[in-house]
C-alpha positions as MATLAB code, in Angstrom:
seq = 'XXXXXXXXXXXXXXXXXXXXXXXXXXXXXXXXXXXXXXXXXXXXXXXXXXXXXXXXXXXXXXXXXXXXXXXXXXXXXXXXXXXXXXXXXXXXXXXXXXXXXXXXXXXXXXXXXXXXXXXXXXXXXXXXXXXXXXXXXXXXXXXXXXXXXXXXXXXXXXXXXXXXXXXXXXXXXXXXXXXXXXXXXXXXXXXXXXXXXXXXXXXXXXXXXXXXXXXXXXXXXXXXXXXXXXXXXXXXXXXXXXXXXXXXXXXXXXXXXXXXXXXXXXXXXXXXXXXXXXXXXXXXXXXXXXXXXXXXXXXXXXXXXXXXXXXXXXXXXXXXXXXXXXXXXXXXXXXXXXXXXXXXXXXXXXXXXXXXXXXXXXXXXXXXXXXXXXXXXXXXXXXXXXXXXXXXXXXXXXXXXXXXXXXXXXXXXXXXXXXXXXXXXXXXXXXXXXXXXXXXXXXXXXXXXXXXXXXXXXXXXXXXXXXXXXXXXXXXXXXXXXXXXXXXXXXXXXXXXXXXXX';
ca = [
       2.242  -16.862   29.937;
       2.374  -15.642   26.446;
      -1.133  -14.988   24.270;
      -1.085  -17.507   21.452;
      -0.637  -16.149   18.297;
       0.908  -13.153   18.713;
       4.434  -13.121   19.699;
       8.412  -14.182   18.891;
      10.787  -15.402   21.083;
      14.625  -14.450   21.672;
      17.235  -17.011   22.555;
      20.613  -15.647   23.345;
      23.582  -17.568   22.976;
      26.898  -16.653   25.433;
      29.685  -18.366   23.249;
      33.286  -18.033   24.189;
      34.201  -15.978   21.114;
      31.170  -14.635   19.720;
      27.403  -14.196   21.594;
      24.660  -15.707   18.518;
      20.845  -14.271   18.786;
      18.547  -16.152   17.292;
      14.614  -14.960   16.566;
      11.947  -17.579   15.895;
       8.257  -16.867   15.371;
       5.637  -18.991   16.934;
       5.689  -21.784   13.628;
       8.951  -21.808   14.602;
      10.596  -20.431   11.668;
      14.023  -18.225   12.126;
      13.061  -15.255   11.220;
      16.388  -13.215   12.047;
      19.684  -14.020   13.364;
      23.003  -12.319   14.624;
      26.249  -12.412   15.738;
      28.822  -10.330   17.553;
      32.326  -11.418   18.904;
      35.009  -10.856   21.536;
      38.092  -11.132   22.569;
      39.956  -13.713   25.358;
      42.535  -12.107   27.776;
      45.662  -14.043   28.502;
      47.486  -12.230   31.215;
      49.157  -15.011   32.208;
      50.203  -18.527   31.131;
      47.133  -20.912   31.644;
      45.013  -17.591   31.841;
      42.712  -17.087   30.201;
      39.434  -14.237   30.907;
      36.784  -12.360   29.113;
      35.437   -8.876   30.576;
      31.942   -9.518   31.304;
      31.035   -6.284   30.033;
      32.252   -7.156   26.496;
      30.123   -9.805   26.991;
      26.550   -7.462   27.379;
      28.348   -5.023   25.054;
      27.836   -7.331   22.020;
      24.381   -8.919   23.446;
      23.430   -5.398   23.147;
      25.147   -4.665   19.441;
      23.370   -8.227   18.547;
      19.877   -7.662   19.535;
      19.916   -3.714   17.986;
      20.927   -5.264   14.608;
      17.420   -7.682   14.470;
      15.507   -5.516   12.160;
      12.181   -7.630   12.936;
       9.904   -5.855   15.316;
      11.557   -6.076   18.867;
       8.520   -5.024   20.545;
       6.768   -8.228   19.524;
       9.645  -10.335   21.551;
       8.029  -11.615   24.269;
       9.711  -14.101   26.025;
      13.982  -14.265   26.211;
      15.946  -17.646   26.838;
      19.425  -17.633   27.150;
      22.297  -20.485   26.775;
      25.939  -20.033   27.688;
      29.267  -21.239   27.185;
      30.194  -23.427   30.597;
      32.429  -23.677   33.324;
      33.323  -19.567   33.436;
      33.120  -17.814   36.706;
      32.082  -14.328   37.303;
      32.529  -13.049   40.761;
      30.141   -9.936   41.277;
      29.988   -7.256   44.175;
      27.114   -6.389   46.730;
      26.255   -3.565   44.337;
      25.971   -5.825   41.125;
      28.883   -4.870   39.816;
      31.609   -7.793   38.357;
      34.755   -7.851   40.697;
      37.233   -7.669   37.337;
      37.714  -10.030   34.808;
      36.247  -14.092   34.338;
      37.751  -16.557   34.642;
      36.437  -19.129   31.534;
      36.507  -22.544   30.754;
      39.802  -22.662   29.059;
      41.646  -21.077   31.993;
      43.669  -23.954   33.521;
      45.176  -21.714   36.264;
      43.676  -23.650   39.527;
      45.323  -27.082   38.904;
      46.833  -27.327   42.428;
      43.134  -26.773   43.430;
      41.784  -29.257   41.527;
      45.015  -31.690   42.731;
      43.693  -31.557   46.190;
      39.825  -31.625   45.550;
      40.563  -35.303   43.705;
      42.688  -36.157   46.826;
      40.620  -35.071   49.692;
      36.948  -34.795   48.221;
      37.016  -36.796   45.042;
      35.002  -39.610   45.738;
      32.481  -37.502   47.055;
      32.655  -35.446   44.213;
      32.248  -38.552   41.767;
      29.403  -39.988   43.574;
      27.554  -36.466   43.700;
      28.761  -35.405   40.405;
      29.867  -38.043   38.352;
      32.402  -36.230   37.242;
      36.511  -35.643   38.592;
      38.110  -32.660   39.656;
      39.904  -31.238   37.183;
      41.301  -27.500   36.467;
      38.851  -26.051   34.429;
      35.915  -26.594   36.699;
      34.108  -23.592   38.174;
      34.709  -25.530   41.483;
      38.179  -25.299   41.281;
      38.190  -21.542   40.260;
      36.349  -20.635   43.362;
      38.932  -22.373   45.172;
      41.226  -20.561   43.416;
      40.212  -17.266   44.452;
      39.336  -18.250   47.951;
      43.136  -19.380   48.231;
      45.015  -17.524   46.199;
      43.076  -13.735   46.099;
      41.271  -14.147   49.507;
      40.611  -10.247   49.505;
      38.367  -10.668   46.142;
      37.162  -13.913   47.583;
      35.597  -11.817   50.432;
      34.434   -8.920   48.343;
      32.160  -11.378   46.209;
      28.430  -11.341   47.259;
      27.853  -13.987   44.191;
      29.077  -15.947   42.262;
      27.830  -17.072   39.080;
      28.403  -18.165   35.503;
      28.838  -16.548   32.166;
      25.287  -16.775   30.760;
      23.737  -15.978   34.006;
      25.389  -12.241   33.981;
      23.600  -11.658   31.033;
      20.348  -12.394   33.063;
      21.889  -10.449   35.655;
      21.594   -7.501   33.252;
      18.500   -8.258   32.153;
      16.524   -8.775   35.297;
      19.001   -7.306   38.624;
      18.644  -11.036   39.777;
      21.371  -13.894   40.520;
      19.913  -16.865   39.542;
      21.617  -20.181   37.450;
      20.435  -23.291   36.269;
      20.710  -26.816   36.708;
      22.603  -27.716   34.080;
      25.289  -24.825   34.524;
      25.778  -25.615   38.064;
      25.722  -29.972   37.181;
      28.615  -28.974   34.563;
      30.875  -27.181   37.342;
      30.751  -30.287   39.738;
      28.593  -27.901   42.129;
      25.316  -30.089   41.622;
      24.180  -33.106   43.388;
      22.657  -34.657   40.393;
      20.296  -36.905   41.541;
      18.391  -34.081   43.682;
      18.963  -31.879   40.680;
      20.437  -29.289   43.852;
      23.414  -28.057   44.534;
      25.469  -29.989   46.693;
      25.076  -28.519   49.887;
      27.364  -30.722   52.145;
      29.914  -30.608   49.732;
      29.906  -26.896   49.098;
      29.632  -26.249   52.256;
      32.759  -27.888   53.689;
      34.683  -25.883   49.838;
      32.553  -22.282   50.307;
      30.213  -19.880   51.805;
      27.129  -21.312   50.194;
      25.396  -17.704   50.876;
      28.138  -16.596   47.457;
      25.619  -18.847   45.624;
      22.735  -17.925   43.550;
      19.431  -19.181   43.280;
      19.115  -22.375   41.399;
      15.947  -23.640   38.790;
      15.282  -25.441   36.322;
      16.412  -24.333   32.579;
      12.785  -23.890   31.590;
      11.485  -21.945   34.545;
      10.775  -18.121   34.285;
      13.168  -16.412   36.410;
      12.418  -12.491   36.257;
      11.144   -9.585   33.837;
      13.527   -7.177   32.123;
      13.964   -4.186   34.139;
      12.742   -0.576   32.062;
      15.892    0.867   31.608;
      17.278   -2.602   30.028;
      14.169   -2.643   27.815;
      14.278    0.548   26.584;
      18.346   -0.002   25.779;
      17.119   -3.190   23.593;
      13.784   -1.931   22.322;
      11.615   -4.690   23.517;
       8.445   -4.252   25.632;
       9.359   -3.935   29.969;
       8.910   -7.437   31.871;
       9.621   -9.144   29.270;
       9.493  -12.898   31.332;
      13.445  -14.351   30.783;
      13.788  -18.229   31.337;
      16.759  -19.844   33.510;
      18.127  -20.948   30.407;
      21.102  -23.679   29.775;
      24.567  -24.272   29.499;
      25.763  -24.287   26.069;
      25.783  -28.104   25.736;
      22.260  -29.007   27.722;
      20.973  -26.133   25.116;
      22.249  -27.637   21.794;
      21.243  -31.327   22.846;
      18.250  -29.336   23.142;
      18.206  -27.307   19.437;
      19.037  -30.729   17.972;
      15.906  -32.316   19.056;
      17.581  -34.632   21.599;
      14.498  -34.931   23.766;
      13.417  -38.584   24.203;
      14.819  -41.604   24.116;
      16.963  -43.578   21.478;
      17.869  -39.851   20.136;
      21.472  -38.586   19.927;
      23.700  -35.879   18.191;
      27.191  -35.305   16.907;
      27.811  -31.602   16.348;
      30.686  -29.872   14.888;
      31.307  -26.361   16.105;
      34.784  -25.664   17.956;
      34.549  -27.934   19.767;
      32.558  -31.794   19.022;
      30.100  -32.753   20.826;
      27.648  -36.031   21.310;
      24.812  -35.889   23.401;
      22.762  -39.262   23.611;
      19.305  -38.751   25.680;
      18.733  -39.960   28.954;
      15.193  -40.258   30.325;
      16.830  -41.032   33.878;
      20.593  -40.666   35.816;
      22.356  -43.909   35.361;
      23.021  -45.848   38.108;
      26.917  -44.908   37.455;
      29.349  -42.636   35.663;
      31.985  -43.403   33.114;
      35.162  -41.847   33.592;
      35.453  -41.653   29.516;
      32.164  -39.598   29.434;
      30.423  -37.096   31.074;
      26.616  -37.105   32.397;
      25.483  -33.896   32.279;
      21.730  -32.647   33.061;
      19.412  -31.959   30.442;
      17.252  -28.699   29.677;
      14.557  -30.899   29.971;
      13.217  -31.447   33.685;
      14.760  -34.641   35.275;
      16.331  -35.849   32.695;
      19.968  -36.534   31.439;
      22.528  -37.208   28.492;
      25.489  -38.374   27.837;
      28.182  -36.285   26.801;
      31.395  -36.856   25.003;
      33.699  -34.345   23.624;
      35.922  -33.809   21.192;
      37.926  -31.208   22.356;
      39.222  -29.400   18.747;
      36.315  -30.672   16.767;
      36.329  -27.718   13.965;
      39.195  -25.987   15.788;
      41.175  -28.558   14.002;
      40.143  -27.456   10.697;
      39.931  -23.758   11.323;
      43.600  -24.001   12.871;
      44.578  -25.934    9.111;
      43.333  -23.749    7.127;
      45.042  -20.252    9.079;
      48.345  -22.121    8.955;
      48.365  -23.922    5.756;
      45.013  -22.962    3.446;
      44.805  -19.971    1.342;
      44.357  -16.817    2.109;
      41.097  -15.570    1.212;
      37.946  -15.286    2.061;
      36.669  -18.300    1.062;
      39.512  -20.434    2.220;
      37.223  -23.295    3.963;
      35.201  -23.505    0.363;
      38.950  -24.695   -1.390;
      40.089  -26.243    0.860;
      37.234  -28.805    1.487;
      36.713  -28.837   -2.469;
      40.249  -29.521   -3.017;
      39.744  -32.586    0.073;
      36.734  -33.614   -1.625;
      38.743  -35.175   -4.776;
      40.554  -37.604   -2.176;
      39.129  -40.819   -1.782;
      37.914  -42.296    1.417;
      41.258  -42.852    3.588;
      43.452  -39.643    2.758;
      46.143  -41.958    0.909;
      47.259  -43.842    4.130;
      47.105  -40.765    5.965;
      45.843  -40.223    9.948;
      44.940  -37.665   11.785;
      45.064  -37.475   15.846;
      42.754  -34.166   16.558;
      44.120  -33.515   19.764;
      45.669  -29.714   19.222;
      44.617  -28.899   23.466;
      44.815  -32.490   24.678;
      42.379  -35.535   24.336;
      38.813  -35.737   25.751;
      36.623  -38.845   25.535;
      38.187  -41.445   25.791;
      41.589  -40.777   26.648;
      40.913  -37.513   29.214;
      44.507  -36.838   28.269;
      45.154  -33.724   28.381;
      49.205  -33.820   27.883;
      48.221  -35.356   24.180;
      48.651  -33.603   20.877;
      47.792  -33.077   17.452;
      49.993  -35.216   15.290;
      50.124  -36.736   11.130;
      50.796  -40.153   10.909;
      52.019  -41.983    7.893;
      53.080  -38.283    5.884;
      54.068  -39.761    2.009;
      55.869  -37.761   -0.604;
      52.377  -38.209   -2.658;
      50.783  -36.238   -0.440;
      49.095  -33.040   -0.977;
      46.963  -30.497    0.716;
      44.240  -31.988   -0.097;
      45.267  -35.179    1.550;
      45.988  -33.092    5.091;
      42.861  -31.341    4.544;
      41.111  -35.072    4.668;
      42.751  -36.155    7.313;
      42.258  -33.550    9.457;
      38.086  -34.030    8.925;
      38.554  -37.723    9.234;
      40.667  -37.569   12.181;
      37.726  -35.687   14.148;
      35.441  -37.823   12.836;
      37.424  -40.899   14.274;
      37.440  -39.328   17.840;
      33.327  -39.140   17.250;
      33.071  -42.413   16.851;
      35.395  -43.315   19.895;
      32.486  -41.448   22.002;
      29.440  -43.018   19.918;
      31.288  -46.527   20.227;
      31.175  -46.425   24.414;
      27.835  -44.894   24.211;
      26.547  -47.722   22.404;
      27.776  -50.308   24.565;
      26.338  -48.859   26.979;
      22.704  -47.992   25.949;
      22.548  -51.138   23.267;
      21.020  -48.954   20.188;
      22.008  -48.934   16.938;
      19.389  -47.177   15.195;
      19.444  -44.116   16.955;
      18.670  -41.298   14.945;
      22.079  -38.702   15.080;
      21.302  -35.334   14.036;
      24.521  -33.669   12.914;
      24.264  -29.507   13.095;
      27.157  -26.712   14.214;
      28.967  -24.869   11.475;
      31.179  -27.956   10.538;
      28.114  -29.276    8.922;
      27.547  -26.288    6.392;
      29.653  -28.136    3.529;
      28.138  -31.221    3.035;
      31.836  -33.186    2.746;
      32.178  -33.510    6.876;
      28.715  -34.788    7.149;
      29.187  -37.151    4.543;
      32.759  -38.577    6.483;
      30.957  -38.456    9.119;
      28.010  -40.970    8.252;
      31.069  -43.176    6.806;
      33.282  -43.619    9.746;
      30.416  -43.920   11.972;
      28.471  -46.574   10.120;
      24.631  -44.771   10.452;
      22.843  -42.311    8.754;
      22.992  -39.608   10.073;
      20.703  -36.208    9.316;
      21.657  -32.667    8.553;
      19.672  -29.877   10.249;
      18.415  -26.681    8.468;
      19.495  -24.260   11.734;
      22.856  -25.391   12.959;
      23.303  -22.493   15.331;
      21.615  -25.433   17.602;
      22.558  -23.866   21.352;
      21.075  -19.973   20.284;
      18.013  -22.273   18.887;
      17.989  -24.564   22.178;
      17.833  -21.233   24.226;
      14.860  -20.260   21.620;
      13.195  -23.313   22.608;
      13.234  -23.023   26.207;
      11.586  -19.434   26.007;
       9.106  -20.414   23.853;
       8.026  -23.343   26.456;
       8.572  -21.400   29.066;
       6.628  -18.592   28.126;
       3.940  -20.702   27.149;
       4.255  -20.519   23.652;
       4.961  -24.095   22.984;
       2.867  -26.533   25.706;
       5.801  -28.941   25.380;
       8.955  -29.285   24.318;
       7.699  -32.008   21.919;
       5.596  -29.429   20.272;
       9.075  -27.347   20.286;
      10.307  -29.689   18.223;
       7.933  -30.290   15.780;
       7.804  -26.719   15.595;
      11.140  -25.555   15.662;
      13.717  -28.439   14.191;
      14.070  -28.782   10.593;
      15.900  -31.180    8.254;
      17.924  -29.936    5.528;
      19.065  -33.451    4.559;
      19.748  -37.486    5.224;
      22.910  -38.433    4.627;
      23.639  -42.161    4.096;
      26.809  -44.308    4.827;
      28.216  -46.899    2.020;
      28.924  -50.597    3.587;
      32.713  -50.498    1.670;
      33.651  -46.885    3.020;
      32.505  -48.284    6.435;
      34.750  -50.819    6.495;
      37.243  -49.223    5.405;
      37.511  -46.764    7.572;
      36.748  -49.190   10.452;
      40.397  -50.319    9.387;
      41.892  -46.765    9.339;
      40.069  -45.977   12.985;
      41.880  -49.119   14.305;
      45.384  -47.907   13.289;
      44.595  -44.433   14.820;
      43.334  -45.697   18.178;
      46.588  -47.718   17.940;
      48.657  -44.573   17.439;
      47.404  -42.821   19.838;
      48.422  -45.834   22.408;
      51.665  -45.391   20.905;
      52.543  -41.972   21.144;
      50.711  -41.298   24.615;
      54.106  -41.423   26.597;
      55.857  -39.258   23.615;
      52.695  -36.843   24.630;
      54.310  -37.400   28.396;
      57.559  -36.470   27.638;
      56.854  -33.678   25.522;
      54.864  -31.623   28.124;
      57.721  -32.171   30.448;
      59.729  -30.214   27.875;
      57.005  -27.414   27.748;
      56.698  -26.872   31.173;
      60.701  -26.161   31.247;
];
């Protein structure tokens, strides 16, 4: 444990394009923060890797920017991006490239795990087979690369090298492994039966809880980051369990909706529900034995990134004009919809042959229209997840805590509380997975005696926003005509990837 008063805490975020370190002090201020990016490696169509070593690379870069005093760090939580797998050697080493979330190679793999194990798999899992799964991946390489299959002494996922660095130790966490259908999720442990019948279960690390101390920084690691040796490192979280976490979704009738490239909405869940929902995912929380509910929308900001390279202007501060220039359109974009769906459909749909697509394009239209559009068309596919979620959990007064980097203009947050009908309130950090992995250190080092206290300490509003009755309406009308044409065009979606593929 940590000495109260005296110490900061590191939480290390494992993104797909960019790691984020985050430094908060025991009041839980953010004292410091950083970033460094990387690249994805497509050798092949529906390939897609990152080099582990760029990964620790930039970790490294990150950490030797924080000008704050390093050697005052004293406990290190990490959070990572989900569903990668690394496969490492007997001597530590990585056995090539990973293979990451958006690699969609092992879909004959995932074709016969829903055949032959997929009840199993739901019942254990509560989730379906599907390509992109770390469970399908190691299938992948048992089948189709059997000579690296063999060479792997573990396997384990993308934030978890980092702790490999850090410590020498393979370890994961719950939440990692629940995410890659490798978890029984009611015993919160792997699913032994399962795995064993898929794998050699001895290829799999050690498993705890996100909050639980895991190792010490070995000297030569320390010295390389200039923080003090044995520094304790938590298990950590998967990038989702981590920002349900940095938004303060800890108890119940709490809930997010978070814009970064992807969208997310987490809802809390003191307990596993007695069933899944094939439109959602249940996913475990950072928090011991409990839960949330997860939808995704799959482009969230993509969307509006992938605008404004294609069609906004080239400068610098071409999100700042364009969401000006979408500001001076009213509610409803002039008639025009949006379907966000630029690498397939998420909750509900879990189509992943859909597409982006304009609807209802007049000659009046400008950029500035599109640009409107495009935010209200995410904002429509929040509400399809917040919509099932309610049904299911009966609140309405759930406080949603909006955060990610789509929040930084205050335009999307303000859509957003008027297609979804509540309030909803804007958080001062909104790098909330590096800050969910800050929170976990500082509880599991002691700092914090609970993750209540984390909270209080650690989350802080920027601002409420409030929704207007008429806009509500209004765009309960406009998300009515694009759930419709979605319905509409999902066998055009059908046909056109049969076109792709030849």
């Amino acid at each position: 444990m940590v000495e109260q008063g005296q110490g900061l805490v590191l939480g290390i975020d494992l993104g797909t394009s960019a790691v984020k370190v985050l430094v908060l002090d025991e009041e839980g201020n953010v004292l410091e923060k950083t970033q460094k990016s990387y690249d994805l490696i497509r050798p092949q169509k529906n390939q897609v890797e990152q080099d582990p070593e760029d990964w620790w690379q930039a970790v490294l870069a990150a950490v030797e920017e924080l000008t704050i005093p390093k050697k005052n760090i004293r406990v290190i939580g990490l959070s990572g991006q989900l569903n990668g797998l690394c496969p490492m050697d007997e001597k530590g080493k990585p056995l090539g490239n990973a293979m990451i979330w958006l690699d969609q190679r092992a879909e004959q793999e995932a074709g016969m795990l829903k055949k032959e194990y997929g009840k199993e798999i739901w019942e254990q899992c509560f989730t379906e087979p599907a390509a992109m799964l770390s469970l399908s991946k190691v299938l992948w390489l048992k089948n189709r690369k059997p000579e690296l299959y063999e060479k792997t002494s573990k396997f384990i996922f993308p934030k978890d090298y980092i702790t490999h660095c850090l410590t020498g130790d393979y370890v994961t966490d719950v939440t990692d492994a629940g995410a890659a259908a490798m978890l029984d999720l009611k015993k919160r442990d792997w699913a032994h039966g399962l795995l064993g019948e898929l794998m050699d279960r001895q290829k799999l690390p050690r498993l705890f809880e996100s909050v639980e101390i895991v190792g010490e920084t070995r000297p030569e690691v320390s010295g390389l980051l200039g923080i003090e040796p044995g520094t304790p490192v938590v298990a950590g979280a998967g990038d989702m369990a981590a920002l349900a976490l940095g938004t303060g979704v800890i108890e119940e009738n709490t809930a997010c909706a978070t814009i970064g490239t992807a969208g997310h909405i987490a809802s809390f869940l003191s307990s596993l529900p007695g069933e899944g929902d094939p439109s959602l995912w249940v996913m475990c929380h950072a928090v011991p034995d409990a839960y949330f509910w997860h939808g995704l929308v799959m482009t969230g900001g993509y969307c509006l990134s992938w605008f404004k390279d294609n069609f906004g202007p080239e400068r610098e501060e071409g999100y700042d004009i364009l969401l000006e220039e979408a500001s001076s359109v009213p509610a409803g974009s002039g008639g025009l919809i949006f379907l966000p769906f630029l690498s397939g459909a998420a909750t509900p749909f879990m189509d992943f042959s859909a597409r982006g697509a304009f609807v209802g394009v007049d000659s009046a239209n400008t950029r500035a229209h599109f640009t409107r559009a495009v935010l209200e068309g995410v904002a429509y596919n929040f509400r399809d997840s917040l919509d099932i979620i309610e049904k299911k959990k009966g609140f309405r007064d759930a406080e949603l805590m909006v955060g990610e980097g789509g929040s930084q203009h205050p335009l999307w947050p303000d859509i957003m509380a008027n297609v979804l009908g509540r309030q909803v309130t804007v958080l001062e950090e909104l790098n909330s997975s590096a800050l969910g992995a800050a929170m976990l250190a500082g509880v599991g080092g002691g700092i914090w005696p609970s993750f209540k206290e984390a909270k209080t300490r650690a989350i802080k509003i920027k601002e409420k926003k409030f929704y207007q009755e008429p806009v509500y309406r209004l765009y309960s009308n406009y998300y009515r005509v694009y759930t419709q044409a979605y319905k509409r065009l999902k066998d055009v979606y059908q046909e056109l990837a049969g076109l792709r593929r030849n």
